[in-house]
C-alpha positions in Angstrom: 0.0 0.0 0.0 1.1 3.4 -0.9 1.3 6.0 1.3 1.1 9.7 0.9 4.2 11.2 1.4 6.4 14.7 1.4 9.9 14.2 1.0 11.7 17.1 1.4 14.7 18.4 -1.0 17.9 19.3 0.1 17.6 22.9 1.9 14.2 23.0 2.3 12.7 22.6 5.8 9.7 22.9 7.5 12.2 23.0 10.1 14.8 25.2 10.5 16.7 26.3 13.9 17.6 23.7 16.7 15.2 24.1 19.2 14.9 23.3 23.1 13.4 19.9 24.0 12.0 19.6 27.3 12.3 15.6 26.6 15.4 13.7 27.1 17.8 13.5 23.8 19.5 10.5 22.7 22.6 10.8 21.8 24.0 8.2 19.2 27.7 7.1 19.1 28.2 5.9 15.9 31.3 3.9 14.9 34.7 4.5 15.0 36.2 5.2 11.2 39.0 6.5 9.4 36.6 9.8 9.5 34.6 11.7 12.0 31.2 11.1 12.0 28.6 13.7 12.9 26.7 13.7 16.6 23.1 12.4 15.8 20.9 13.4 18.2 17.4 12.1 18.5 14.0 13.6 20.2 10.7 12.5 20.1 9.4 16.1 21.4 7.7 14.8 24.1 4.6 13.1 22.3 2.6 11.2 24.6 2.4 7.7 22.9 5.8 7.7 21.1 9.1 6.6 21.2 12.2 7.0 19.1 14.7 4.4 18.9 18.4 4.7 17.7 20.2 2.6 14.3 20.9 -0.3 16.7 17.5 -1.3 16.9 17.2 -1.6 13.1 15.9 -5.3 12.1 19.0 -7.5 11.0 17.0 -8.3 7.5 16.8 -5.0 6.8 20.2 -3.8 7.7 21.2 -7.0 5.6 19.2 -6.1 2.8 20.7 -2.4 2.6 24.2 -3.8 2.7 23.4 -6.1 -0.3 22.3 -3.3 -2.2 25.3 -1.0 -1.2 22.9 1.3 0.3 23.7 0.4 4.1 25.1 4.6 3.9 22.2 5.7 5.4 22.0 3.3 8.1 23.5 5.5 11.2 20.7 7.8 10.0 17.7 5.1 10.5 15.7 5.5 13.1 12.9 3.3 14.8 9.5 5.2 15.8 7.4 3.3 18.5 3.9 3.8 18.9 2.9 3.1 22.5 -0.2 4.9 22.6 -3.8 3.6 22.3 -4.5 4.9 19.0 -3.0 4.2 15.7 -1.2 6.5 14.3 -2.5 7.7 10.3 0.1 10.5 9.9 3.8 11.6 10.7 6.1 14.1 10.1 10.0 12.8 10.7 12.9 15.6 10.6 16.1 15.4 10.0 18.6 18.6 10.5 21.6 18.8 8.9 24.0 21.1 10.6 27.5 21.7 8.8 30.1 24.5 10.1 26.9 26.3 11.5 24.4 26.0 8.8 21.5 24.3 8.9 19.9 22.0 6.2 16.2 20.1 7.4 14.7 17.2 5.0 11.2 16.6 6.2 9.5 13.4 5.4 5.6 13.5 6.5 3.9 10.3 6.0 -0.1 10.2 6.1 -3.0 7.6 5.6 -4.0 7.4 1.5 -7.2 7.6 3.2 -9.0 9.8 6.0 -6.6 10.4 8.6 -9.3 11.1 11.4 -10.8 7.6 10.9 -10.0 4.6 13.0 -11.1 2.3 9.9 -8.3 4.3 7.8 -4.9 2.4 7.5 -2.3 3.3 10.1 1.0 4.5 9.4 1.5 2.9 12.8 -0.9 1.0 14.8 -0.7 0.5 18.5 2.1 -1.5 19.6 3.7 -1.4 16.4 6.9 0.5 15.3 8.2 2.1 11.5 11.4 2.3 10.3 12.6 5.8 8.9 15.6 7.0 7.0 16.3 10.1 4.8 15.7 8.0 2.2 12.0 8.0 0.9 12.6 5.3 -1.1 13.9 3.2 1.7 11.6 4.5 4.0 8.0 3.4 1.8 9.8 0.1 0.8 10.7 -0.9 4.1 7.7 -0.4 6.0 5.0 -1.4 3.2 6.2 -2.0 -0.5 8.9 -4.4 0.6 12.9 -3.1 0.0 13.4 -4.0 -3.7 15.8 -0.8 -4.8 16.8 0.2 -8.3 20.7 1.3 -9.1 19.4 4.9 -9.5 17.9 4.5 -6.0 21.0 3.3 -4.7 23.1 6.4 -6.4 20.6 8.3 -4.8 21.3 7.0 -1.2 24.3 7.1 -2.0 24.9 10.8 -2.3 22.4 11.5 0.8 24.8 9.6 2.7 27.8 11.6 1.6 25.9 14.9 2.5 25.3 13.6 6.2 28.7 12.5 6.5 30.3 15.5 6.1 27.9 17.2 8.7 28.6 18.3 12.0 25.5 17.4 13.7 22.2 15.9 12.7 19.3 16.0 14.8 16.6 13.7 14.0 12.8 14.5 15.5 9.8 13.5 15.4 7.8 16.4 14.9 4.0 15.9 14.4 2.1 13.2 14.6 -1.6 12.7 13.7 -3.7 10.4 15.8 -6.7 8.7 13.9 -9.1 11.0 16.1 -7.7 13.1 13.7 -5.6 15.0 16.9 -2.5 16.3 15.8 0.7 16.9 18.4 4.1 18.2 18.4 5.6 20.9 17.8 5.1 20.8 14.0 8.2 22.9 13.0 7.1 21.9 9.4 3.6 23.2 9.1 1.9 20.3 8.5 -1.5 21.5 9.8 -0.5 24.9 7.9 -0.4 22.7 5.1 -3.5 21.0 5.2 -5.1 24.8 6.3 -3.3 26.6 3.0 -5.1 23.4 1.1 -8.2 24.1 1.9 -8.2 27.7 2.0 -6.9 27.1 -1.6 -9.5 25.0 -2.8 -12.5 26.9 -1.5 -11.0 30.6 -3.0 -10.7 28.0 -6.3 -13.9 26.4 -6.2 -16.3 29.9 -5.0 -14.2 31.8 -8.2 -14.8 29.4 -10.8 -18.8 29.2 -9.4 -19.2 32.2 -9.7 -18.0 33.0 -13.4 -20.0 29.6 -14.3 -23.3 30.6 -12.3 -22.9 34.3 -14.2 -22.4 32.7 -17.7 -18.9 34.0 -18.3 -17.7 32.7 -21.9 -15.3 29.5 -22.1 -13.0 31.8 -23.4 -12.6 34.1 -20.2 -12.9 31.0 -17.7 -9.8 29.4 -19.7 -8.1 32.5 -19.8 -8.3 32.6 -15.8 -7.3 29.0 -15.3 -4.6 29.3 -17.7 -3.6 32.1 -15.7 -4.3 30.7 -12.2 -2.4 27.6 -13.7 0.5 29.4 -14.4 0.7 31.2 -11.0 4.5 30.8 -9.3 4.5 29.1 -6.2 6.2 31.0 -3.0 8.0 30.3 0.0 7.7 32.2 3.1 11.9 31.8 3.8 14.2 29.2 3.3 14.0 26.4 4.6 10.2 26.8 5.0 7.5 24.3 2.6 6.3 26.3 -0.5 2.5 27.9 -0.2 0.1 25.0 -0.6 -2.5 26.9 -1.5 -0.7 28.2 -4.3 -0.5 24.7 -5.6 -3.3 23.4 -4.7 -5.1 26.3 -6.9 -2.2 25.4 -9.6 -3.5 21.8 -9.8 -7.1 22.9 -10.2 -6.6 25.0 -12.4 -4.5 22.0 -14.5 -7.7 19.6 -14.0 -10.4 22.2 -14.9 -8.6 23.8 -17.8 -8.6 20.1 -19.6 -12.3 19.7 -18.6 -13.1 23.2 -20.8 -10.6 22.5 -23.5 -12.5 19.1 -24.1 -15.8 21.0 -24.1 -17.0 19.2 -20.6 -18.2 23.1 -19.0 -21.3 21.4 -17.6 -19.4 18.3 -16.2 -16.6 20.8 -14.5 -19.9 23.0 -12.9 -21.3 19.8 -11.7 -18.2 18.6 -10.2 -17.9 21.5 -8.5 -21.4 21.8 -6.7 -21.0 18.4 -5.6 -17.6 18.7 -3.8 -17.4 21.9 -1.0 -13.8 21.3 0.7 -15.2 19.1 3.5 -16.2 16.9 0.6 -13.2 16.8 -1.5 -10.7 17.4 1.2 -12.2 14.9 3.5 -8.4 13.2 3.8 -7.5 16.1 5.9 -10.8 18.4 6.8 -11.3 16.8 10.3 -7.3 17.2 11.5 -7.3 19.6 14.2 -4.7 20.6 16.8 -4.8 19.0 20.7 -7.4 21.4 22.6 -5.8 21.2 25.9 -7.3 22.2 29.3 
């Protein structure tokens, strides 16, 4: 089974400085070598219900199966996540901080149910009593916990070259950041924005969805409404500072734009109005309508 995910590029993180934890940090020492390693640190923020475990608790098959493939690079990076609470756990955010003679890099990896992630029928990124194994590798990361580890060369370049990068670093702290519960509660510290995420897609979707109502409810020609899409289409999508996650709502408009601008070309006008009355952003954002922060007393 697939599961949504957002790997994140080189420099670009949802998390930035190196902040306080009021929860006890792990500190790794990796092995001895002919070159200095970086200090890994690791935090799980102080989420109730979860526990992060360091490279010596990855399984033997899999550390086996990475050397095999010449992609065992990443494995002082790996980390075990344990979910001890009573809930299973549909989404989570994993970040990694890359800090070389002072500057920071953060690749963020979030990790959601394909389907509802406030449902308890949705399938769990972890369920209770259960653990995942997480690199900064995506590839390694989906095929370990649910496609099963079958890598290609260009994969195993591609490790290859994230190992190099983490090697030369000072310091890398490894978090875990959010975490969704599947009462839809979401917890931590969320350096990367995920809620702002899932709030800048919705935003986007219902500014898309009440503008293109409106110019079909007030007959505007197929001409103008493509002219607009093309335009909306063709919008550039921001960031609000480095290391921070482009504007979603940018591209969630982007994408719409994409969907409905093929609809019109194909002379389909009615079925892109219909589709639209039928799905307010509850509707076709159900994945992520019902997330909400922890309300706490």
């Amino acid at each position: 089974m697939s599961f949504r995910s957002f790997p994140t590029p080189t420099v670009r993180p949802l998390k930035v400085g190196v902040y306080a934890s009021s929860l006890s940090v792990l500190v790794l020492a990796l092995g001895a070598g002919a070159m200095a390693q970086p200090k890994v640190l690791l935090t799980a923020n102080g989420i109730g219900g979860i526990e992060i475990l360091g490279n010596e608790n990855v399984p033997s098959e899999t550390a086996r199966n990475l050397r095999q493939r010449a992609a065992d690079g990443v494995l002082p990076y790996i980390v075990i996540v344990r979910n001890t609470g009573p809930l299973p756990v549909t989404g989570l955010d994993i970040r990694y901080e890359i800090t070389t003679k002072g500057d920071t890099v953060v690749h963020d990896f979030f990790y959601g149910s394909p389907t509802d992630l406030a449902d308890p029928a949705s399938p769990s990124v972890i369920a209770p009593g259960k653990t995942a194994t997480f690199s900064p590798s995506h590839k390694v990361n989906q095929q370990v916990n649910w496609d099963g580890l079958s890598l290609s060369d260009r994969d195993v370049v591609d490790i290859s070259r994230t190992a190099d990068l983490y090697r030369e670093a000072d310091q890398i702290r490894i978090s875990v950041d959010s975490v969704i519960r599947s009462d839809g509660t979401i917890v931590g510290p969320d350096l990367s924005g995920t809620y702002r995420m899932f709030q800048q897609e919705m935003w986007g979707y219902r500014e898309f969805r009440n503008e293109l109502l409106k110019k079909f409810s007030e007959g505007e020609s197929d001409d103008n409404i493509m002219s607009w899409l093309t335009q909306t289409a063709n919008t550039a999508v921001t960031k609000s500072g480095r290391n921070q996650r482009s504007d979603h709502s940018v591209i969630t408009q982007k994408m719409l734009a994409q969907e409905y601008l093929a609809l019109m070309e194909s002379g389909q006008r009615q079925e892109g109005w219909d589709r639209l009355k039928a799905a307010p952003s509850e509707v076709a954002l159900r994945r992520i309508a019902k997330v909400h922060p922890e309300v706490k007393p």
